[in-house]
C-alpha positions in Angstrom: 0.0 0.0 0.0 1.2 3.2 -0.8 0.9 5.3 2.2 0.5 8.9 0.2 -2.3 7.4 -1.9 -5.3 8.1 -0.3 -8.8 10.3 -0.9 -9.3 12.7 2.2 -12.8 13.2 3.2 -13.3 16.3 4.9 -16.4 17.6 6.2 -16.8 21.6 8.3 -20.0 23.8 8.8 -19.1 27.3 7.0 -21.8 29.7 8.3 -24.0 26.6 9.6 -24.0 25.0 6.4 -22.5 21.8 5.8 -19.9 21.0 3.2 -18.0 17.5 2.4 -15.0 17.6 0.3 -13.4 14.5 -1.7 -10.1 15.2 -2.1 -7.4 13.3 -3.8 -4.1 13.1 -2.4 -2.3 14.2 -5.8 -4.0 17.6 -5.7 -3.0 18.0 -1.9 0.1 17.1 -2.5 0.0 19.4 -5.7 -0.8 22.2 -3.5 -5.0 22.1 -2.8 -6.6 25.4 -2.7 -10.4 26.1 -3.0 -10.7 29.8 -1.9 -11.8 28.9 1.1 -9.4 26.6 2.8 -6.1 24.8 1.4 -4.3 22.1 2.2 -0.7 20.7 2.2 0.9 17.1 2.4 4.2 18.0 4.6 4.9 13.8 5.5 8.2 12.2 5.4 8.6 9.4 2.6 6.6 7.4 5.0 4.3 9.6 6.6 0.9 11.4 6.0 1.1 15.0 7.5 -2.0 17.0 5.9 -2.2 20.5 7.2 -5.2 22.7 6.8 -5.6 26.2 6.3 -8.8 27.8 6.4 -9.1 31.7 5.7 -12.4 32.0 7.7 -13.1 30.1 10.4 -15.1 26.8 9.7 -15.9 23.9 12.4 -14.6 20.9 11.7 -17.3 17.6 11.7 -14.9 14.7 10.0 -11.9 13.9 8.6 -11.1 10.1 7.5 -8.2 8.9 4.7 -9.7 6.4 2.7 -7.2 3.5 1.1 -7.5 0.9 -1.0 -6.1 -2.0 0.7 -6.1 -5.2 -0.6 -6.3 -8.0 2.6 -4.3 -11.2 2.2 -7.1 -14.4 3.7 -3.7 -14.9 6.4 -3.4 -11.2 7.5 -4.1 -9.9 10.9 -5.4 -7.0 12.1 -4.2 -5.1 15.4 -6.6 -3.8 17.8 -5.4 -1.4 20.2 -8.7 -1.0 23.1 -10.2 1.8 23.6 -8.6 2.8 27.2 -9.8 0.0 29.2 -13.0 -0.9 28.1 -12.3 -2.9 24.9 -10.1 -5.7 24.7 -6.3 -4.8 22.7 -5.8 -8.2 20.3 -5.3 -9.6 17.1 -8.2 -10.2 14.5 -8.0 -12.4 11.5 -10.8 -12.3 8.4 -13.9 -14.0 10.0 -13.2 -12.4 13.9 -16.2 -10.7 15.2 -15.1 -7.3 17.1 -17.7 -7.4 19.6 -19.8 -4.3 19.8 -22.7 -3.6 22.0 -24.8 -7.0 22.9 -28.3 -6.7 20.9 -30.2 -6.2 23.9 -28.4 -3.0 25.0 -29.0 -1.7 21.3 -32.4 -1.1 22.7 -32.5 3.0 23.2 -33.1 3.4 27.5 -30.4 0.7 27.7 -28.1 2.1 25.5 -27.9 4.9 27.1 -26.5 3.6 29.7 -24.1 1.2 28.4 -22.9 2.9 25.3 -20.6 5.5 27.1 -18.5 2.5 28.7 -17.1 1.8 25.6 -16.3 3.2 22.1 -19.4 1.8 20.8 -21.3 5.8 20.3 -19.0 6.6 18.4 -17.1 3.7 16.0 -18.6 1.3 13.5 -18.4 -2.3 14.0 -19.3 -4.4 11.1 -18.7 -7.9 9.3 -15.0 -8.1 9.0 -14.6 -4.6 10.1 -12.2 -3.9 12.7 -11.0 -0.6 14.1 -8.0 0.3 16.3 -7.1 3.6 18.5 -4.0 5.6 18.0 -1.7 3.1 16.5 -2.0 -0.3 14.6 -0.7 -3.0 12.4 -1.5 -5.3 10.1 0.8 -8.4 10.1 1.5 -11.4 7.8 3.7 -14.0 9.4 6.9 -12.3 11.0 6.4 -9.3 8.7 4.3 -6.4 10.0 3.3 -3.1 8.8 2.4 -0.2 11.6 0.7 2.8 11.5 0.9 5.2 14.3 -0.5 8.7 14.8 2.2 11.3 16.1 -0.9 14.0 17.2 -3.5 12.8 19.3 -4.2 16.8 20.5 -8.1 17.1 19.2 -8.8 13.7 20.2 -8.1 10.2 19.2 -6.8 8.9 15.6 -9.1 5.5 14.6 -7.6 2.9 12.2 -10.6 1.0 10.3 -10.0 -2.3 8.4 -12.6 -3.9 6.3 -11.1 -6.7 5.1 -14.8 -7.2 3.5 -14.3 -4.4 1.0 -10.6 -4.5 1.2 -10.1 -0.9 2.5 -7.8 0.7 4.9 -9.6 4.1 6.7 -7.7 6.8 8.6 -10.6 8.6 10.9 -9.9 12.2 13.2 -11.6 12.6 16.0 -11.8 16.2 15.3 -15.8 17.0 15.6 -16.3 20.7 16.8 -13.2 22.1 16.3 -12.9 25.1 14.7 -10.2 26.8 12.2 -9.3 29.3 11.4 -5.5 29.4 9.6 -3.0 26.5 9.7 -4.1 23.5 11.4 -2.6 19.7 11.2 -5.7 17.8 10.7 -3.8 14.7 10.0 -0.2 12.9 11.5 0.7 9.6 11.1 3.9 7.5 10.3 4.0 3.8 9.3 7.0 1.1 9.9 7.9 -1.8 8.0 9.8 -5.1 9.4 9.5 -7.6 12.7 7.5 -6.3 15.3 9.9 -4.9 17.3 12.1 -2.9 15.4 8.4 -1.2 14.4 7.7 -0.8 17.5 11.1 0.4 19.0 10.8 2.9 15.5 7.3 4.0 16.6 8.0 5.1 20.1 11.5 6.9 18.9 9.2 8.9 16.6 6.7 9.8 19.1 6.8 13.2 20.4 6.8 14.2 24.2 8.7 10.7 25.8 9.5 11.8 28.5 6.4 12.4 31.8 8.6 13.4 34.5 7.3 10.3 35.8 10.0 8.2 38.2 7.8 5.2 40.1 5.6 2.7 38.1 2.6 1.9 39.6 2.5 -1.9 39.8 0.1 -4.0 41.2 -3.9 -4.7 42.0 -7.4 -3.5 41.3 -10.6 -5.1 42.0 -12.5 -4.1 39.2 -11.5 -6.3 36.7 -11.9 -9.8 38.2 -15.2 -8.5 40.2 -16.7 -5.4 38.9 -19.0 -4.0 41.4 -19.3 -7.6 43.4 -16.4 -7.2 46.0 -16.5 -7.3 49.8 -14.3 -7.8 53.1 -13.7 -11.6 52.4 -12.5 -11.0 49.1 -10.5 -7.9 49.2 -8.8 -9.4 52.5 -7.9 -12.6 50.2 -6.5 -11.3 47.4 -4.4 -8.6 49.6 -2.9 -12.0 51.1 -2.8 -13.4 47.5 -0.1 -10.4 46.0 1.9 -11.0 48.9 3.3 -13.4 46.5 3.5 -10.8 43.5 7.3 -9.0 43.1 7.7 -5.9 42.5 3.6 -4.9 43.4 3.4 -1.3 44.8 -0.1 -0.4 45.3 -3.5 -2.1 46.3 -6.1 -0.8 44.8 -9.9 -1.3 46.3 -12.2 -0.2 43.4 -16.1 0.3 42.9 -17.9 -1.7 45.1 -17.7 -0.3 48.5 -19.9 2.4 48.4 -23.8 2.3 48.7 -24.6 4.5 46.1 -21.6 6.4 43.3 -21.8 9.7 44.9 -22.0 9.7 48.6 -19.3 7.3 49.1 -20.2 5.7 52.4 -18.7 2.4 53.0 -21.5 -0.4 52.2 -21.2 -2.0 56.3 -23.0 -5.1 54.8 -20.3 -5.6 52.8 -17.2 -4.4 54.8 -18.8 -4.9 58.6 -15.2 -3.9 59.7 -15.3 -0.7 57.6 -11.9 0.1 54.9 -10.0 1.3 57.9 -8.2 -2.0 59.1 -8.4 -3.0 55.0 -5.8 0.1 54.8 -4.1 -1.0 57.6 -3.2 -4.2 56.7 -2.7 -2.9 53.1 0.0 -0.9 54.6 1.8 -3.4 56.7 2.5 -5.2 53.4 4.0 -2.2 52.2 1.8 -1.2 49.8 0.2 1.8 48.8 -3.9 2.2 49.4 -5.9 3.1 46.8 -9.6 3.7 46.4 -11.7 4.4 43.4 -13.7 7.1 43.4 -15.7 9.3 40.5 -15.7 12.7 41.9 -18.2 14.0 39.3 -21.0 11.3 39.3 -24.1 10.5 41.1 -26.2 8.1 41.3 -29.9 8.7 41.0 -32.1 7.3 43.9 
């Protein structure tokens, strides 16, 4: 696949009304210019770096790269989860990416469950597979990554229909507004074994260093229980990562509480309250942590 032959879809409100541009990437590369807003290809030999610039401001509602891809029946698609919620694997043609179970398509449920996930705003399809900030697609020991350098408006989504054999760049860029330059588009890709793409990748990211000195290592409930914790457990798997090396922290998660919002200690389930939990947390030389959502309520 040649990485700087693409078709940029953009779409912007310009005094409330709604445009879509097709755009090929010879003419941006060329040197695009409409009147109203141009647009530059300013990649390295294999990179995409599309920068917009609009002489009046216009609000942004999409920007995707569109490829044509063709899909070997052997390759695999990478996955990166959205933050925690969705699984980070492999797919190969004929892997379902799971999307929201049928019953909580149903509108007062999916209300609810739709913002634990990516699943208000992504497509999942037949053979369609989508990935967040970086990806690859990888055939045998050989892989091919992709990786966005500029995740400041929001995330970069990687789509894969190995369906229609197309490879889709998608901005999350929905209500930004412009108004001169403006980089609506960064991404490198790395050919080879999977580590010297990935060792390539994280040299060419940007910002490396956090200031940050000690790793958090260790435990949280909320992934082997969810909301279904109390004393006996907690108390059982502190004794459990006694065994773990190198574990720092200890980490009680949602389940505690009575209700998300006022944050007092369920006694039915923790008779003894979190106090001597803590303690005992401590003497292991552990770190206590406890989840909390300062800016939700539950309703009652």
């Amino acid at each position: 696949m040649n990485i700087k032959d693409f078709v940029l879809q953009i779409g912007y409100l310009n005094d409330g009304k709604r445009a879509v541009k097709y755009i090929d990437s010879e003419q941006i590369i060329k040197g695009y210019d409409d009147g109203l807003l141009s647009l530059r290809e300013t990649g390295g030999e294999d990179a995409v770096r599309v920068v917009l610039n609009a002489r009046t401001a216009i609000r942004l509602t999409d920007v995707k790269l569109v490829y044509d891809r063709y899909f070997e029946p052997t390759d695999v698609f990478f996955a990166n989860g959205y933050q925690s919620w969705t699984l980070s694997r492999e797919y190969r043609t004929g892997d379902v990416q799971n999307g929201l179970n049928p019953l909580c398509r149903i509108p007062f449920i999916k209300k609810f469950a739709a913002p634990s996930g990516d699943y208000a705003f992504t497509q999942y399809g037949n053979k369609l597979y989508h990935s967040f900030s970086y990806t690859y697609v990888r055939s045998g020991e050989k892989v091919e990554l992709f990786g966005s350098l500029d995740e400041r408006t929001g995330y970069t989504i990687f789509y894969a229909d190995m369906r229609e054999n197309v490879f889709a760049v998608v901005k999350d860029v929905d209500g930004v507004t412009v108004l001169g330059d403006y980089t609506i588009v960064d991404i490198v890709r790395f050919m080879g074994d999977y580590d010297s793409c990935f060792d390539a990748y994280f040299e060419a990211l940007p910002n490396k260093r956090t200031g940050r000195v000690t790793r958090l290592v260790g435990y949280t409930s909320w992934y082997n229980y969810y909301q279904n914790i109390d004393e006996k457990i907690i108390l059982r798997d502190l004794a459990g990562i006694a065994q773990a090396e190198g574990a720092n922290i200890f980490q009680i998660d949602d389940g505690f509480e009575v209700q998300v919002g006022d944050w007092d200690v369920d006694a039915q389930k923790f008779p003894s309250g979190l106090l001597p939990i803590v303690e005992k947390i401590h003497a292991q030389g552990l770190m206590a942590g406890l989840w909390l959502a300062p800016f939700a309520a539950q309703k009652n």
